[in-house]
mmCIF file as gemmi writes it, N, C-alpha and C atoms, coordinates in Angstrom:
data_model
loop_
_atom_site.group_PDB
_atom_site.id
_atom_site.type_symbol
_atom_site.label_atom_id
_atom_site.label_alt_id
_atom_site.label_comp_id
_atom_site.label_asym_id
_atom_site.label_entity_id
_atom_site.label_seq_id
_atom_site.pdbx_PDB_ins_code
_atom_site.Cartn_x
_atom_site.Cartn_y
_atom_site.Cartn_z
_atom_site.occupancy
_atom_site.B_iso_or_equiv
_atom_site.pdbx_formal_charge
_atom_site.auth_seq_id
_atom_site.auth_asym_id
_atom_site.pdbx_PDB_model_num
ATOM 1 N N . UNK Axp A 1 ? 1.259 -7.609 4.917 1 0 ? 1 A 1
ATOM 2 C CA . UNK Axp A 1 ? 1.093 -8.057 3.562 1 0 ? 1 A 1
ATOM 3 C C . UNK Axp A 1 ? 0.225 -9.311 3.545 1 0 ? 1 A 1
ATOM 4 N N . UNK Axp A 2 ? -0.413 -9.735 2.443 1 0 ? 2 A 1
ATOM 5 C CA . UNK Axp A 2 ? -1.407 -10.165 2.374 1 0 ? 2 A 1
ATOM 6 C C . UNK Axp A 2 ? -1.765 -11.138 1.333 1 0 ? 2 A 1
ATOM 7 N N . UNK Axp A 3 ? -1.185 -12.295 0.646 1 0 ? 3 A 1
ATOM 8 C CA . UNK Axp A 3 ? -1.195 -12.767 -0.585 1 0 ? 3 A 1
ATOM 9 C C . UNK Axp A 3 ? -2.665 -13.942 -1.07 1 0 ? 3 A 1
ATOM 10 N N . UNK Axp A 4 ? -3.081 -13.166 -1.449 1 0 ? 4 A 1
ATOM 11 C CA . UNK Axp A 4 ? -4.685 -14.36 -1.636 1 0 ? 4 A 1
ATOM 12 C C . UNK Axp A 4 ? -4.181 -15.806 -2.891 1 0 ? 4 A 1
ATOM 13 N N . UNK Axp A 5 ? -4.89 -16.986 -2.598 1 0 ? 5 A 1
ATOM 14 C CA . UNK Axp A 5 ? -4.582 -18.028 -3.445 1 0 ? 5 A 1
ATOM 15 C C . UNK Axp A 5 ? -5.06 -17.31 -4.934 1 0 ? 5 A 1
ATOM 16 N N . UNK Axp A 6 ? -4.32 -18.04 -5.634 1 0 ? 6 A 1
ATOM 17 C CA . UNK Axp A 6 ? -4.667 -17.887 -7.05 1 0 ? 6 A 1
ATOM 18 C C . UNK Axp A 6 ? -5.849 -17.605 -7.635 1 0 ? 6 A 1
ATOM 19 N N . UNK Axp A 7 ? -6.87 -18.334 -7.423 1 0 ? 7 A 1
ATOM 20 C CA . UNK Axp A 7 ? -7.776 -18.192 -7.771 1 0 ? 7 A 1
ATOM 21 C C . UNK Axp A 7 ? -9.235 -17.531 -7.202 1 0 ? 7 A 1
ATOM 22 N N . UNK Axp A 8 ? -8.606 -17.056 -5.951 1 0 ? 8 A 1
ATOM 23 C CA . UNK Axp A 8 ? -9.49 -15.701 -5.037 1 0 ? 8 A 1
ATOM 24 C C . UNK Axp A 8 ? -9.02 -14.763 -5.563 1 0 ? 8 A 1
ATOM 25 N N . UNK Axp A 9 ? -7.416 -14.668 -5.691 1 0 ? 9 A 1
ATOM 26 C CA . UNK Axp A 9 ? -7.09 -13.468 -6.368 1 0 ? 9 A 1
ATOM 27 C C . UNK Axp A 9 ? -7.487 -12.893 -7.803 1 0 ? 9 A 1
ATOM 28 N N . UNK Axp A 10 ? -7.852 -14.172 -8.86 1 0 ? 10 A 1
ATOM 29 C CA . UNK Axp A 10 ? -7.945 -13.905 -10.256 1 0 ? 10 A 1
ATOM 30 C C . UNK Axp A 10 ? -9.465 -13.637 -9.723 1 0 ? 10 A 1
ATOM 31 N N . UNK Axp A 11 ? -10.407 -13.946 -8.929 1 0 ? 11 A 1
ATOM 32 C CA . UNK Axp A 11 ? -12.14 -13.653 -8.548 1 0 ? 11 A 1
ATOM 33 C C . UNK Axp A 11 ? -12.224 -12.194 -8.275 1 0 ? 11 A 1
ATOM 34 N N . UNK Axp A 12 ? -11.067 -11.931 -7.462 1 0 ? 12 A 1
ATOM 35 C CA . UNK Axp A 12 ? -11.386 -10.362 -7.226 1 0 ? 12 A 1
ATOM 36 C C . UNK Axp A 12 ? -10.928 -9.272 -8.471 1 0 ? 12 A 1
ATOM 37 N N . UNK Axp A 13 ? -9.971 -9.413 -8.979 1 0 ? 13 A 1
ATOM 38 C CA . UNK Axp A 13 ? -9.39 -8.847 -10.38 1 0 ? 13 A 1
ATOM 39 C C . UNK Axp A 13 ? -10.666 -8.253 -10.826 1 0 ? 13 A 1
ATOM 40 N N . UNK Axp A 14 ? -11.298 -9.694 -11.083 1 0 ? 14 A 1
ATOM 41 C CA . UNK Axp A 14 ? -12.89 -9.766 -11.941 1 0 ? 14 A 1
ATOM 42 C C . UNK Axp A 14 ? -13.345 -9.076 -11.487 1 0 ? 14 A 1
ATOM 43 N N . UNK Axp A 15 ? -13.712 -8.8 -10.281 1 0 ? 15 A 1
ATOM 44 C CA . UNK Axp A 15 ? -14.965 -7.577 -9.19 1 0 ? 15 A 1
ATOM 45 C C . UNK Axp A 15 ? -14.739 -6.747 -9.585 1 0 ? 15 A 1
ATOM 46 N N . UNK Axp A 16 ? -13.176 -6.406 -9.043 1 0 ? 16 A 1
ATOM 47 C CA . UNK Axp A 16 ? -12.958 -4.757 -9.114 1 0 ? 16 A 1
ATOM 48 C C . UNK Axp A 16 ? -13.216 -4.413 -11.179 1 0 ? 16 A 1
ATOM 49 N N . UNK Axp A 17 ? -12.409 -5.179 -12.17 1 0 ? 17 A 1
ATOM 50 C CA . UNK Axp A 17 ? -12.573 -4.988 -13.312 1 0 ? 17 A 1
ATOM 51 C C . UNK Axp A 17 ? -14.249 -4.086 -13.607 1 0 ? 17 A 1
ATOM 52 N N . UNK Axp A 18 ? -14.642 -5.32 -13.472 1 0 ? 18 A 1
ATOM 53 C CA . UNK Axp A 18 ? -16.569 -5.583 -13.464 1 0 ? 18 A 1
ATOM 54 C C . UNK Axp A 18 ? -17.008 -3.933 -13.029 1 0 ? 18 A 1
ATOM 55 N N . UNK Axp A 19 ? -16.886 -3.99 -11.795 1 0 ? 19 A 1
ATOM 56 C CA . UNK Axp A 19 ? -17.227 -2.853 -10.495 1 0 ? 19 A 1
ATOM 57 C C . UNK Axp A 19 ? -16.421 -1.578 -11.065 1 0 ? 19 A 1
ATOM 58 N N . UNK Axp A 20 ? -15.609 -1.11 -11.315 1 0 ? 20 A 1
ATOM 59 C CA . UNK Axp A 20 ? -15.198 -0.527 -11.51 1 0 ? 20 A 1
ATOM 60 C C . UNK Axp A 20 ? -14.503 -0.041 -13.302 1 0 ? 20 A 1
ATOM 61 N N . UNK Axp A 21 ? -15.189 0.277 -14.297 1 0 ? 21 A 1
ATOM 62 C CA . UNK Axp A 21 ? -14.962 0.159 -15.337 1 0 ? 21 A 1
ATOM 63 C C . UNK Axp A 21 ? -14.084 1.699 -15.694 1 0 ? 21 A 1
ATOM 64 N N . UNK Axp A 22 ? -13.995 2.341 -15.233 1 0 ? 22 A 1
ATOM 65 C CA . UNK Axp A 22 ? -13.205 3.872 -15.383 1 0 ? 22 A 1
ATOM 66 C C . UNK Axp A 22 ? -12.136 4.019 -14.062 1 0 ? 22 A 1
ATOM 67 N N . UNK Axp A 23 ? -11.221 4.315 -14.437 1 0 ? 23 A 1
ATOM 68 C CA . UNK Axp A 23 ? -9.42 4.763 -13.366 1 0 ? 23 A 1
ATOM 69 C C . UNK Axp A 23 ? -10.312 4.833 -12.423 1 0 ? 23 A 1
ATOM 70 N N . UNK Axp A 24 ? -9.782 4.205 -11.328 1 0 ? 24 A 1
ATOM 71 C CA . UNK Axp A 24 ? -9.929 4.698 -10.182 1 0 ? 24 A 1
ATOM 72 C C . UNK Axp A 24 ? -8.961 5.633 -9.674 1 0 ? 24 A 1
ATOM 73 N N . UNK Axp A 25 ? -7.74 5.972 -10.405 1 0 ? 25 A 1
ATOM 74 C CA . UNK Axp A 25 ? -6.728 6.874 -9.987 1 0 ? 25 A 1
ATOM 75 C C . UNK Axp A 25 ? -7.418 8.55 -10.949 1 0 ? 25 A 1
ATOM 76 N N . UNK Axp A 26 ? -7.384 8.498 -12.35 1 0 ? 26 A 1
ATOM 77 C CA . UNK Axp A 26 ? -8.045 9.504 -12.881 1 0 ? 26 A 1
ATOM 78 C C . UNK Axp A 26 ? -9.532 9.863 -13.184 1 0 ? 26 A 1
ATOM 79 N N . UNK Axp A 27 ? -10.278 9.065 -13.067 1 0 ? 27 A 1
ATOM 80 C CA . UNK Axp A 27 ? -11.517 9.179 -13.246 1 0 ? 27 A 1
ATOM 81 C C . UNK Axp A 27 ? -11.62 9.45 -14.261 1 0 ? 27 A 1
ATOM 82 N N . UNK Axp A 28 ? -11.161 9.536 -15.287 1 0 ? 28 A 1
ATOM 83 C CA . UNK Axp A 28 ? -11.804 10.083 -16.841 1 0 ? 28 A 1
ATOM 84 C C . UNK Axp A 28 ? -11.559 8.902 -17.845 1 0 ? 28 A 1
ATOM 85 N N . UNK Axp A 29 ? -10.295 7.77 -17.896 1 0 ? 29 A 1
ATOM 86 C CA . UNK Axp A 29 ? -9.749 6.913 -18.791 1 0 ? 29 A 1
ATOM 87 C C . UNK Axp A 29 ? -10.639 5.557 -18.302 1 0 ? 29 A 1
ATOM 88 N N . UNK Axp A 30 ? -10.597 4.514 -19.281 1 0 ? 30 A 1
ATOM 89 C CA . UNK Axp A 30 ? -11.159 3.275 -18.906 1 0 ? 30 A 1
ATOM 90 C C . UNK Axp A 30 ? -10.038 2.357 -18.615 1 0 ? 30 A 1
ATOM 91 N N . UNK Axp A 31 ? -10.699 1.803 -17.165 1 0 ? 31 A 1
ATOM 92 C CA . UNK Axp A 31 ? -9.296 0.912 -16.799 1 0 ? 31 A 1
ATOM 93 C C . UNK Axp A 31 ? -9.162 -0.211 -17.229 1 0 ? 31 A 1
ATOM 94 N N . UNK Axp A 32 ? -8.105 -0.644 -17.629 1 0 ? 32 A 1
ATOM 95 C CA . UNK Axp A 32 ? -7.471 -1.822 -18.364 1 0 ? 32 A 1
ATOM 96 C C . UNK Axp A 32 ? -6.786 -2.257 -17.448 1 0 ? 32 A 1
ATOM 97 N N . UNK Axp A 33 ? -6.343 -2 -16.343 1 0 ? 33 A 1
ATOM 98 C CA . UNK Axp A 33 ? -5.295 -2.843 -15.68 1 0 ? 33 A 1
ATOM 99 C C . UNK Axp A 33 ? -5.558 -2.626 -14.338 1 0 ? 33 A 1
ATOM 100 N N . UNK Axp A 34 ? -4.995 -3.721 -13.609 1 0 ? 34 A 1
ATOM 101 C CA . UNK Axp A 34 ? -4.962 -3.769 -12.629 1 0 ? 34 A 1
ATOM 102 C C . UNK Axp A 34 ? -4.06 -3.551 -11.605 1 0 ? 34 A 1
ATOM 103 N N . UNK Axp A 35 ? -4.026 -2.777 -10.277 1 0 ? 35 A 1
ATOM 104 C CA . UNK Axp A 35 ? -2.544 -1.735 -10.276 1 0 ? 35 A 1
ATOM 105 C C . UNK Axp A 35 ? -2.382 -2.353 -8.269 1 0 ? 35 A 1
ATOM 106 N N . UNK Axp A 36 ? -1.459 -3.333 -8.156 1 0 ? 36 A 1
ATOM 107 C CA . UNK Axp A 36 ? -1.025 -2.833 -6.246 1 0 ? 36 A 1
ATOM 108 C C . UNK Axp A 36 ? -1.2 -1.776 -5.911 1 0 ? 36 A 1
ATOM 109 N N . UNK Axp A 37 ? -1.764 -0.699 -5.334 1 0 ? 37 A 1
ATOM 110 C CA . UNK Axp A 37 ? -1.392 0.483 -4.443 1 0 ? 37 A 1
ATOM 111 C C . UNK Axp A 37 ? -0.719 -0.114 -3.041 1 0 ? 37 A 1
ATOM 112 N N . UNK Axp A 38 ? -0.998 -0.912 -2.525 1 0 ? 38 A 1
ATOM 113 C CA . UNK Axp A 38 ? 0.313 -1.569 -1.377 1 0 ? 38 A 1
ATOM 114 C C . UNK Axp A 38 ? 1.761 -2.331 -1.659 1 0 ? 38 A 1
ATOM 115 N N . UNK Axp A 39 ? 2.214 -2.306 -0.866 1 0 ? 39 A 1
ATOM 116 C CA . UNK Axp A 39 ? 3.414 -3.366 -1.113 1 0 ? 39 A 1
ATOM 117 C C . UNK Axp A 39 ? 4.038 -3.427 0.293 1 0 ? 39 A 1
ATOM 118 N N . UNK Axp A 40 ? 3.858 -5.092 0.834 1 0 ? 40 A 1
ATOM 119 C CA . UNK Axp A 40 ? 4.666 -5.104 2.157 1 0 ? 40 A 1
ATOM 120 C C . UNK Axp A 40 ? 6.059 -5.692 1.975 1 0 ? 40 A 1
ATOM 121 N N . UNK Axp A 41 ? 6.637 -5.969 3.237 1 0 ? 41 A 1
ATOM 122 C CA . UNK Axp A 41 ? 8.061 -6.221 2.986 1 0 ? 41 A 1
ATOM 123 C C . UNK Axp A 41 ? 8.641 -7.561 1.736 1 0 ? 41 A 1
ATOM 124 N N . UNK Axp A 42 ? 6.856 -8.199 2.207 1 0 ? 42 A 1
ATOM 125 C CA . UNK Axp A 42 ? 7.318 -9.811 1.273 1 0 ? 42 A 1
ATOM 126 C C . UNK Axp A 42 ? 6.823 -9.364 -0.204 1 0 ? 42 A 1
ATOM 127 N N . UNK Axp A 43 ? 6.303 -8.291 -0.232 1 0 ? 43 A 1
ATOM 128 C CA . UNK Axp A 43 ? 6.177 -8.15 -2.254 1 0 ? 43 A 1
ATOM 129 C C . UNK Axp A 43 ? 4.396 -7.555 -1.927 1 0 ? 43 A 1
ATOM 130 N N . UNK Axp A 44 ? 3.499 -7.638 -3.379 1 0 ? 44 A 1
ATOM 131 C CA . UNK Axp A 44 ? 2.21 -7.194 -3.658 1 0 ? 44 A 1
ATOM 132 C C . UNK Axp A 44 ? 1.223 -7.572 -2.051 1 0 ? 44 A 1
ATOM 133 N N . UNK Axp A 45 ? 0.527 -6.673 -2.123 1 0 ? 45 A 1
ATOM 134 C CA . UNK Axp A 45 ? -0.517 -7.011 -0.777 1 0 ? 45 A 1
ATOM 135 C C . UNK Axp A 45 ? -1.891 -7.037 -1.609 1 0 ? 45 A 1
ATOM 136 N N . UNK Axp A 46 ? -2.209 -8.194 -2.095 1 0 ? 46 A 1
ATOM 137 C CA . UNK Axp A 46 ? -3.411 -8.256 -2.433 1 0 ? 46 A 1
ATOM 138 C C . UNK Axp A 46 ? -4.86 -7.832 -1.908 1 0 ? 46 A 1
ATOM 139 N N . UNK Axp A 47 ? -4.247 -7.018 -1.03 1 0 ? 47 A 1
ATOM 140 C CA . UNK Axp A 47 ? -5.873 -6.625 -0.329 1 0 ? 47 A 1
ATOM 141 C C . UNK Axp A 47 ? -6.012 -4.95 -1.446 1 0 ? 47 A 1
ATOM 142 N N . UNK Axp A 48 ? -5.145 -4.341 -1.889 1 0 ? 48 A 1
ATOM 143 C CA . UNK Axp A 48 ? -4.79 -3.244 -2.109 1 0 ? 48 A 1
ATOM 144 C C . UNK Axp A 48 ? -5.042 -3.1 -3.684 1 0 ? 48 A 1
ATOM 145 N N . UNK Axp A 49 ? -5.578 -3.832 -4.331 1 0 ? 49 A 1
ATOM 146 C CA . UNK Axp A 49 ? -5.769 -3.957 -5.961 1 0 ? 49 A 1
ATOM 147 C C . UNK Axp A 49 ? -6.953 -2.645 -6.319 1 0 ? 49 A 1
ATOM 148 N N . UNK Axp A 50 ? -6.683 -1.833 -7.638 1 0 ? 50 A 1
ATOM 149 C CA . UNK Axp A 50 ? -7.487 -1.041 -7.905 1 0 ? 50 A 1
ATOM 150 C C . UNK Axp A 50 ? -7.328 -1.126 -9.421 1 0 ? 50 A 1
ATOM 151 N N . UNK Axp A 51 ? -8.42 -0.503 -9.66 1 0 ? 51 A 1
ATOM 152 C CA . UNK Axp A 51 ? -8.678 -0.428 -11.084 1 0 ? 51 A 1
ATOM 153 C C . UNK Axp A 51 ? -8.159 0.651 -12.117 1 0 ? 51 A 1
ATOM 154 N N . UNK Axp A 52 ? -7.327 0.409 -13.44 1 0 ? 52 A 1
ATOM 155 C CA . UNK Axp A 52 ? -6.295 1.823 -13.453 1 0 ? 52 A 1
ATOM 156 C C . UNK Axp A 52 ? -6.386 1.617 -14.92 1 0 ? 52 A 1
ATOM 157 N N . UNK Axp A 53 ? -6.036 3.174 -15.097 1 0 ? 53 A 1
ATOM 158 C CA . UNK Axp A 53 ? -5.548 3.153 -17.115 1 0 ? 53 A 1
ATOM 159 C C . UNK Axp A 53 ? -4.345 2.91 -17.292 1 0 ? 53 A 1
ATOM 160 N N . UNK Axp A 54 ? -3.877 2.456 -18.213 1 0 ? 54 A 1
ATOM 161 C CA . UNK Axp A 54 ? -2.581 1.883 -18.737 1 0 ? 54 A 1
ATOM 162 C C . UNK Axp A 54 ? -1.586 3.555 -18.723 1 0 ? 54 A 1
ATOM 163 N N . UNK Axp A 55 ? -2.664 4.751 -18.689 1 0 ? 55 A 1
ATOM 164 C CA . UNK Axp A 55 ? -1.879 5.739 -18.502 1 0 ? 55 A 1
ATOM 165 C C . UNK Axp A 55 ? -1.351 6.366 -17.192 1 0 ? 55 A 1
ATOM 166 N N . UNK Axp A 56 ? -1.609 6.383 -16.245 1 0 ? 56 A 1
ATOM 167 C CA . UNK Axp A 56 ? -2.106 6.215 -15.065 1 0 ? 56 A 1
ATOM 168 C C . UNK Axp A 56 ? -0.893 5.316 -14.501 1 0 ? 56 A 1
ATOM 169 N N . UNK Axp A 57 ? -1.14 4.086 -14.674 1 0 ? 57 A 1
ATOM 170 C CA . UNK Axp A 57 ? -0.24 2.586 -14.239 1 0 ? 57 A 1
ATOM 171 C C . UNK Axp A 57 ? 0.828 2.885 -14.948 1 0 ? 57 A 1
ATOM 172 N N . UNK Axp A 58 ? 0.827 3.393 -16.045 1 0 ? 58 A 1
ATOM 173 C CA . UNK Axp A 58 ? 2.918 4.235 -16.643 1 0 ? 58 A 1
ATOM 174 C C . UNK Axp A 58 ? 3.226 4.56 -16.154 1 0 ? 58 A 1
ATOM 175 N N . UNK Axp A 59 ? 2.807 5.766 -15.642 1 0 ? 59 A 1
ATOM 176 C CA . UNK Axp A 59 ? 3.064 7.167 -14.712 1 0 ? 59 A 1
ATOM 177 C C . UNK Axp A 59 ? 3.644 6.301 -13.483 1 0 ? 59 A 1
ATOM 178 N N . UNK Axp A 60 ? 2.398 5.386 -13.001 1 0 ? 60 A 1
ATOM 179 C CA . UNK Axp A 60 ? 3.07 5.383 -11.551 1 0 ? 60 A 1
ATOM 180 C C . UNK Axp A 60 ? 4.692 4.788 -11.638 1 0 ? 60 A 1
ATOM 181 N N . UNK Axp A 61 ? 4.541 3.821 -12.554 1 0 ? 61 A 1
ATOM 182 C CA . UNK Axp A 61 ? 5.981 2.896 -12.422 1 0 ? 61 A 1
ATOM 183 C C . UNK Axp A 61 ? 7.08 2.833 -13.271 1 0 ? 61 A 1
ATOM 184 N N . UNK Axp A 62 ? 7.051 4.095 -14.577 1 0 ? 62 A 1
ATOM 185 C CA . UNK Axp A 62 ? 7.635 4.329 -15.288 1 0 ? 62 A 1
ATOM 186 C C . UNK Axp A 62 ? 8.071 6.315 -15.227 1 0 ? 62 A 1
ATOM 187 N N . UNK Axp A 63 ? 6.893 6.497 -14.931 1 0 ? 63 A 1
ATOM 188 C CA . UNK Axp A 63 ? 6.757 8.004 -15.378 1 0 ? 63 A 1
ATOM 189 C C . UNK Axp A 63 ? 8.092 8.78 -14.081 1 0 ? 63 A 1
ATOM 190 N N . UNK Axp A 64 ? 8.538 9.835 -14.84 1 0 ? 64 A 1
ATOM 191 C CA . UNK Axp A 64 ? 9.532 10.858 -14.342 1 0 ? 64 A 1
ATOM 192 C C . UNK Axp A 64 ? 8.918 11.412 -13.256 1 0 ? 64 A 1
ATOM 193 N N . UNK Axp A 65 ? 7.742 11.88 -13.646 1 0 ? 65 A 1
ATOM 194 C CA . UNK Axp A 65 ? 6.985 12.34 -11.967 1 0 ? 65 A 1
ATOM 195 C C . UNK Axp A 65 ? 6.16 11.042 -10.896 1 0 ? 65 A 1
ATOM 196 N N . UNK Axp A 66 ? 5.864 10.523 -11.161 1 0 ? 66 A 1
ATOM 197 C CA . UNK Axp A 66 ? 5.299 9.237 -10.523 1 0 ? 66 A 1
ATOM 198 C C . UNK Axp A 66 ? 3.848 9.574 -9.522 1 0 ? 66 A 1
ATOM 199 N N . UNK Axp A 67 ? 3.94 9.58 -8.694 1 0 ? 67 A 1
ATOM 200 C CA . UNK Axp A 67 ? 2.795 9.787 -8.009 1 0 ? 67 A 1
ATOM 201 C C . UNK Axp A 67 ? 2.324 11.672 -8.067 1 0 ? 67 A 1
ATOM 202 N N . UNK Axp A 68 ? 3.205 12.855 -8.079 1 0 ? 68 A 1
ATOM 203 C CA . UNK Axp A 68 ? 2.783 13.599 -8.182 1 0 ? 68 A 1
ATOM 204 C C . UNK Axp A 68 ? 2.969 14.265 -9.541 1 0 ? 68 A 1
ATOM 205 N N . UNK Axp A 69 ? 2.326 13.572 -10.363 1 0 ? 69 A 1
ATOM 206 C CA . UNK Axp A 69 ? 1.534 14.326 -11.709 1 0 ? 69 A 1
ATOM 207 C C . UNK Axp A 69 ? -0.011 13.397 -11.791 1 0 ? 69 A 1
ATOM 208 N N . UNK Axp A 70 ? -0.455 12.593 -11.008 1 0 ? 70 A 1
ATOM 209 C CA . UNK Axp A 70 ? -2.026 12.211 -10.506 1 0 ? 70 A 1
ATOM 210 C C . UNK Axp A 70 ? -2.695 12.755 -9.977 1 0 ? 70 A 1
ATOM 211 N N . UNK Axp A 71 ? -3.807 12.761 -10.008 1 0 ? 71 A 1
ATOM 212 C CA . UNK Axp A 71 ? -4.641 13.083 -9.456 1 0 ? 71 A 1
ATOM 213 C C . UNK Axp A 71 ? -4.982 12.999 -8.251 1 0 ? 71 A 1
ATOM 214 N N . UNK Axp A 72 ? -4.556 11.504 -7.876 1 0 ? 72 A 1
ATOM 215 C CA . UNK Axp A 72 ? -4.5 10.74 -6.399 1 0 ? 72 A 1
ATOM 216 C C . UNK Axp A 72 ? -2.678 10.87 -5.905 1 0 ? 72 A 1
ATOM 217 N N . UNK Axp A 73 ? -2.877 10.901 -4.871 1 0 ? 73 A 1
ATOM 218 C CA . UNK Axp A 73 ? -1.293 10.019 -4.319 1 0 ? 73 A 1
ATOM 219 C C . UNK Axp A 73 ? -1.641 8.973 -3.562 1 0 ? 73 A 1
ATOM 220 N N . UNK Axp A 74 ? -0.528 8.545 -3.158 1 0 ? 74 A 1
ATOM 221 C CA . UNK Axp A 74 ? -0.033 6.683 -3.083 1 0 ? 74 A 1
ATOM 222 C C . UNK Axp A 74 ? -1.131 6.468 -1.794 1 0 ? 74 A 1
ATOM 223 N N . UNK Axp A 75 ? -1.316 7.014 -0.846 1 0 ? 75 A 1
ATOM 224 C CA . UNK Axp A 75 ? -2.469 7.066 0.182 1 0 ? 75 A 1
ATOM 225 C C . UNK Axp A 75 ? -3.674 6.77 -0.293 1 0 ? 75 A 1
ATOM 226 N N . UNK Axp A 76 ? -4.105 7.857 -1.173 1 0 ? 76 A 1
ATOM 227 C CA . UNK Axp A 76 ? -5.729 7.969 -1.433 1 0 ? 76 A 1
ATOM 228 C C . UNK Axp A 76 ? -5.661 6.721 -2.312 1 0 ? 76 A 1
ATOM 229 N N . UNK Axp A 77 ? -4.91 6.494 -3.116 1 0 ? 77 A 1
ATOM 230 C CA . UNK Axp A 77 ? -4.956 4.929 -4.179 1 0 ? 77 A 1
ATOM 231 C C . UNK Axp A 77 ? -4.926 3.79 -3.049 1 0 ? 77 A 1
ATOM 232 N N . UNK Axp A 78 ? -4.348 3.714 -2.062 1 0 ? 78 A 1
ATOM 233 C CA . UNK Axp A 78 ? -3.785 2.671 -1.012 1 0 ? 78 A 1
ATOM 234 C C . UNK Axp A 78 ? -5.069 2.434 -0.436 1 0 ? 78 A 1
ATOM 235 N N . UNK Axp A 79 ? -5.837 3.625 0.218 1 0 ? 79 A 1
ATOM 236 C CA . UNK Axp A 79 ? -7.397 3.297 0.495 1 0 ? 79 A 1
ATOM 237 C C . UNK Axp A 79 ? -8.523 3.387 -0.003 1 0 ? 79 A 1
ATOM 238 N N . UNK Axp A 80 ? -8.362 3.915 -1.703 1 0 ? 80 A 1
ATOM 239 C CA . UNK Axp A 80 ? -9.464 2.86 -2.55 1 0 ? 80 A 1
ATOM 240 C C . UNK Axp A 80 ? -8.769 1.458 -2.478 1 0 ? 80 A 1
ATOM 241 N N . UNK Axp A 81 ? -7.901 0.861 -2.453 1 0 ? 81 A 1
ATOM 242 C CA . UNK Axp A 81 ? -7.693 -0.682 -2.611 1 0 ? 81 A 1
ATOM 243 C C . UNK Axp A 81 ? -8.432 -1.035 -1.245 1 0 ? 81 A 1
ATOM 244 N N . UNK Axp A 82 ? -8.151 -0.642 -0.44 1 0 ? 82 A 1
ATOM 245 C CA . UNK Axp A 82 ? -8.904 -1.574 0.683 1 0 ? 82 A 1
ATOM 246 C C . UNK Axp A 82 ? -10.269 -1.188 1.054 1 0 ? 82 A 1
ATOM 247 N N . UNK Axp A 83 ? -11.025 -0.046 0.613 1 0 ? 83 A 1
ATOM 248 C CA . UNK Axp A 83 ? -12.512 0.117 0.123 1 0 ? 83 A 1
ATOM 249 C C . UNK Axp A 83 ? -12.605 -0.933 -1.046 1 0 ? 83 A 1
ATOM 250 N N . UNK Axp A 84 ? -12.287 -1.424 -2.09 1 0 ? 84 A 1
ATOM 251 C CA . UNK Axp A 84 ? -12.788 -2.142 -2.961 1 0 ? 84 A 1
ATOM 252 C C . UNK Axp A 84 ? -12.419 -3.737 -2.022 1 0 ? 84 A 1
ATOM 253 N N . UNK Axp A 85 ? -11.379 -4.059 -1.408 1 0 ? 85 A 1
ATOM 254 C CA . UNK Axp A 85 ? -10.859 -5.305 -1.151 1 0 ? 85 A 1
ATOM 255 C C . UNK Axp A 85 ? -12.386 -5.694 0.196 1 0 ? 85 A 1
ATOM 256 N N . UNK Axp A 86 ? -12.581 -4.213 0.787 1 0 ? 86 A 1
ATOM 257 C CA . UNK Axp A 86 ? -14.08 -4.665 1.812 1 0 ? 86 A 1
ATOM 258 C C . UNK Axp A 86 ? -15.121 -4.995 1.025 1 0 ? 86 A 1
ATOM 259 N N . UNK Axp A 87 ? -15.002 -4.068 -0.108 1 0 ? 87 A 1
ATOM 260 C CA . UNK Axp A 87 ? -16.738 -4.551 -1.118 1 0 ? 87 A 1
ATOM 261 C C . UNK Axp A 87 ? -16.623 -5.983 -1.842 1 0 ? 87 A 1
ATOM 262 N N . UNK Axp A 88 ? -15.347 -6.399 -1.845 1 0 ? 88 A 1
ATOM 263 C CA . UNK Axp A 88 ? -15.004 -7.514 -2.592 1 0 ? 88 A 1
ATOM 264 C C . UNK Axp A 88 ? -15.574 -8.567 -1.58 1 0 ? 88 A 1
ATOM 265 N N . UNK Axp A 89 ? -15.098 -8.526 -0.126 1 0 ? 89 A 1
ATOM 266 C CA . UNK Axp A 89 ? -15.041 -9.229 0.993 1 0 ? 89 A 1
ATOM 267 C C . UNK Axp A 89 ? -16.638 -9.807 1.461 1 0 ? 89 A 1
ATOM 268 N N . UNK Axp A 90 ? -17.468 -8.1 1.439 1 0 ? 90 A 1
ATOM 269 C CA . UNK Axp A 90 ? -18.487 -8.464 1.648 1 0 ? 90 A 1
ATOM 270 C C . UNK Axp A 90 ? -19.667 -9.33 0.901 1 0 ? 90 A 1
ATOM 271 N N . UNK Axp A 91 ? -18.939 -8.922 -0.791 1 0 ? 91 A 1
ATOM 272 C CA . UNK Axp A 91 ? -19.914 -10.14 -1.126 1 0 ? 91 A 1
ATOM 273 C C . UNK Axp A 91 ? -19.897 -11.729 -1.792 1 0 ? 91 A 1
ATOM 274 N N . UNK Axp A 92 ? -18.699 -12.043 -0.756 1 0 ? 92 A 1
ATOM 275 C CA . UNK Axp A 92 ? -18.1 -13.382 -0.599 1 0 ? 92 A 1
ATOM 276 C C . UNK Axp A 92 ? -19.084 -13.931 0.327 1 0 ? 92 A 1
């Protein structure tokens, strides 16, 4: 797990937001939020942030089916976060 200071973390939000303007979980909705796909023992792994629809981000943490009524499961979301957390990295 992985917790970035405050204000690296609110810089990358921005990237991926910016960079990524449509779900990265559905591809069709515009993402509004910003979603963990990790979580280590101590809580959020900030390397793991992706870009998500508010419909999408229900599902995962509210919804009756959770990961399998997506498009993605918890894997393929887990390594877009750390494909975006390298593109984030590299242009630091």
């Amino acid at each position: 797990m992985k917790k970035l200071p405050k204000q690296a973390y609110q810089d990358k939000c921005n990237f991926i937001r910016e960079h990524y303007p449509i779900c990265q979980c559905c591809e069709i909705r515009e993402a509004q939020d910003i979603h963990h796909a990790g979580y280590g023992a101590g809580g959020r792994d900030d390397r793991t942030i992706i870009a998500i629809c508010r419909e999408c981000h229900y599902e995962i943490h509210h919804g009756k089916g959770g990961y399998s009524v997506l498009s993605k499961d918890r894997q393929e979301l887990l390594e877009i976060g750390l494909k975006n957390h390298k593109e984030w990295q590299d242009k630091c």
